[in-house]
N, C-alpha and C positions, 0 to 999 in steps of 0.2 A: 424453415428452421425445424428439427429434429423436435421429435415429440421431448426424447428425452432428456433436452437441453430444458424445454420450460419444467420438467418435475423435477432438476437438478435443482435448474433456482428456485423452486417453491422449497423444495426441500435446504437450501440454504439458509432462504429467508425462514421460514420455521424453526432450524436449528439457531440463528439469533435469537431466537424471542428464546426458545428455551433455556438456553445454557446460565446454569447458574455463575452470577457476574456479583463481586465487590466491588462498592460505590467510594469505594476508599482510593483508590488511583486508577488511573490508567493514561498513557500516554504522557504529559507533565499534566499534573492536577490542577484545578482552579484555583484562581489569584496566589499561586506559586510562583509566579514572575511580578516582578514592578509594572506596572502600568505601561512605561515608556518602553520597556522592550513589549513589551505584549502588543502597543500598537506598531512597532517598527518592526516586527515579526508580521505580522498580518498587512502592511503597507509594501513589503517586500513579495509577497506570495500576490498579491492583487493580479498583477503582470500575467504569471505562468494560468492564472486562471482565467483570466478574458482569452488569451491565447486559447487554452484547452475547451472552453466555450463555444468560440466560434471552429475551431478544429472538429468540435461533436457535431455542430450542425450542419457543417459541409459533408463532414462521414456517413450521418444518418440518411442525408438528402442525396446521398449518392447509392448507397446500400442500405436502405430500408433495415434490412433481415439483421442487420449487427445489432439493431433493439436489444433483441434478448442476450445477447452477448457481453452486452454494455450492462447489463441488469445482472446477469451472474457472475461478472468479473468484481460490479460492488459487492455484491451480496458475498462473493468468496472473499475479499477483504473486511464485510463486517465482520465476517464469522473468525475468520483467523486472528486477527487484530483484538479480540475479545478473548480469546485466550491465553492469558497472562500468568507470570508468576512473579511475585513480589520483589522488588529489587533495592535500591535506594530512596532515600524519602521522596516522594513525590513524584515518583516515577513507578515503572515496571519493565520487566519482559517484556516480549509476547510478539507472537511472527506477523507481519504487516498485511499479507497478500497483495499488496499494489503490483508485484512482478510479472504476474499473469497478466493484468492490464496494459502493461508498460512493453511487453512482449506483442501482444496481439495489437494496441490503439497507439501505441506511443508514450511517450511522459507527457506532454500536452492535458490531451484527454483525461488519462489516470490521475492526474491532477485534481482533476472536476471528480472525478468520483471518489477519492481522497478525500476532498473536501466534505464532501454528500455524506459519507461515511462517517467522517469525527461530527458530523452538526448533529446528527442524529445518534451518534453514543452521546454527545456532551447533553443533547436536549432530553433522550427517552431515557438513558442507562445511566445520566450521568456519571459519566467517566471522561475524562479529560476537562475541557473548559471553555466556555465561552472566554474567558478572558486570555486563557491560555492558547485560544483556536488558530488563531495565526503561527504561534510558534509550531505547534503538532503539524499543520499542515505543510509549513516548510519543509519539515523533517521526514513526516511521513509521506505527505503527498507531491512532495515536488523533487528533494533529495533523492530518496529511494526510488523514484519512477526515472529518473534522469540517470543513475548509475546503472540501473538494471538494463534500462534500453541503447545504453555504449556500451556493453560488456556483450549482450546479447546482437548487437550489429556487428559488431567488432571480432568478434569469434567466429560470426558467418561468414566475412569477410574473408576469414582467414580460412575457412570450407572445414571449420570442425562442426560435428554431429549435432543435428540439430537438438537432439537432449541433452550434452550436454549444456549447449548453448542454452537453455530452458533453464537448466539446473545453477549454472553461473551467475545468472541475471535473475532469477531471483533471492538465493543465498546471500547475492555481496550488494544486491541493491536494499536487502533487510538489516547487514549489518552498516550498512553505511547509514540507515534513518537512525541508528543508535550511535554513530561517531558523531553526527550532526547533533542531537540530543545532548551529547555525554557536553559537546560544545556551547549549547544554550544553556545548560546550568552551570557550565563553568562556568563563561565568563562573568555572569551572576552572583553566584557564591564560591570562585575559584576550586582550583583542586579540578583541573579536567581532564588532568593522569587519572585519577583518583575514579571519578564517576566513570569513565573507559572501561579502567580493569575491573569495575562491581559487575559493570554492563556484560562487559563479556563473558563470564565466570556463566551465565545462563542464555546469552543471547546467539554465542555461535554455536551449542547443539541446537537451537532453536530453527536458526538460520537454515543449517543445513539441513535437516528434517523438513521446513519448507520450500527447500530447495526439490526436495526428491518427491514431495507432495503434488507441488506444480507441475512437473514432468507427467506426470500418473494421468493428472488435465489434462495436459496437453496433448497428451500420445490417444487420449478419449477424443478429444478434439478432433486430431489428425485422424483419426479411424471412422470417425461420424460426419462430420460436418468437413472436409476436406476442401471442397468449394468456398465454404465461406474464408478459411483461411487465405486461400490464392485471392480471394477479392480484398483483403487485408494486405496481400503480399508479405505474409510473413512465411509461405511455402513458397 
């Protein structure tokens, strides 16, 4: 692996620590939900992450070298995901990064680092929730890596470019963690026209912005590390 892939992720994980963060939302807030959804949100994501679990460790024990790859694909979703702008009560903004992941490992995997992601904003940065960690992860970590990576098959499929294909899957697998979202507090406090249109009004310049972010990776990726993607089969 490239020198400059382990200074990227240091430099990721560095930029998480530093970036000034409000402990006042992110993601759906703590005990923002009832109990009973909050365990039936987390009893539903159980599944996709035993799955993404054992997916990691047949990955890693096959390609060793995707370590680091797996390490700055979370570290690009802490960072991303931590940059927020304030939206409806108990919620927020803010672009996911899972699309990177969900591109290069699958939604499987991105799952697992999804998850790894929100336990350590809910536990160091507090932002989002332990009680709420089921719901976020559905949305963030299982929703959004599932859309990104059928949008981004799917387009290959169809033999279009592979940046745009980069740019697709992660743009619409970002807005769809927020249709998923806009739907877990609906059906809670109804009105989920309502939390939609707040969501959107800042969430698809967001979107697309990390749409064309990701590509920027990628095309780094593609120019560096060329090998390791063909052992991904994502070239």
């Amino acid at each position: 692996m490239k020198r400059w892939l382990k200074n990227a992720y240091f430099l990721l994980a560095l930029g998480s620590i530093l970036l000034p963060l409000r402990a006042s939302a992110m993601h759906i807030g703590e005990g923002f939900l009832p109990a009973g959804w909050s365990i039936a949100w987390g009893v539903v994501c159980l599944p996709f992450l035993i799955y993404g679990l054992v997916g990691m460790k047949k990955r890693i024990a096959a390609t060793p070298k995707v370590k680091i790859l797996l390490a700055m694909c979370g570290a690009f979703a802490f960072v991303l995901s931590a940059l927020k702008i304030p939206s409806v009560t108990g919620s927020c903004s803010h672009p996911t990064g899972v699309g990177l992941g969900a591109v290069l490992f699958g939604p499987g995997i991105t799952s697992v680092l999804g998850f790894i992601v929100l336990v350590f904003q809910a536990l160091l940065l507090a932002h989002g929730g332990i009680t709420t960690l089921g719901a976020n992860t559905f949305s963030m970590a299982v929703a959004g890596p599932v859309a990104a990576w059928l949008v981004f098959k799917g387009l290959k499929k169809l033999k279009v470019s592979t940046p745009i294909c980069v740019f697709a899957a992660a743009c619409l697998g970002d807005l769809l963690t927020y249709v998923v979202t806009s739907i877990q507090l609906g059906v809670v406090y109804g009105g989920f026209g309502k939390f939609l249109g707040v969501f959107a009004l800042t969430q698809i310049p967001l979107a697309i912005a990390e749409g064309l972010l990701t590509v920027v990776i990628f095309n780094i990726l593609e120019k560096y590390s060329p090998q390791e993607l063909r052992e991904l089969s994502v070239l």
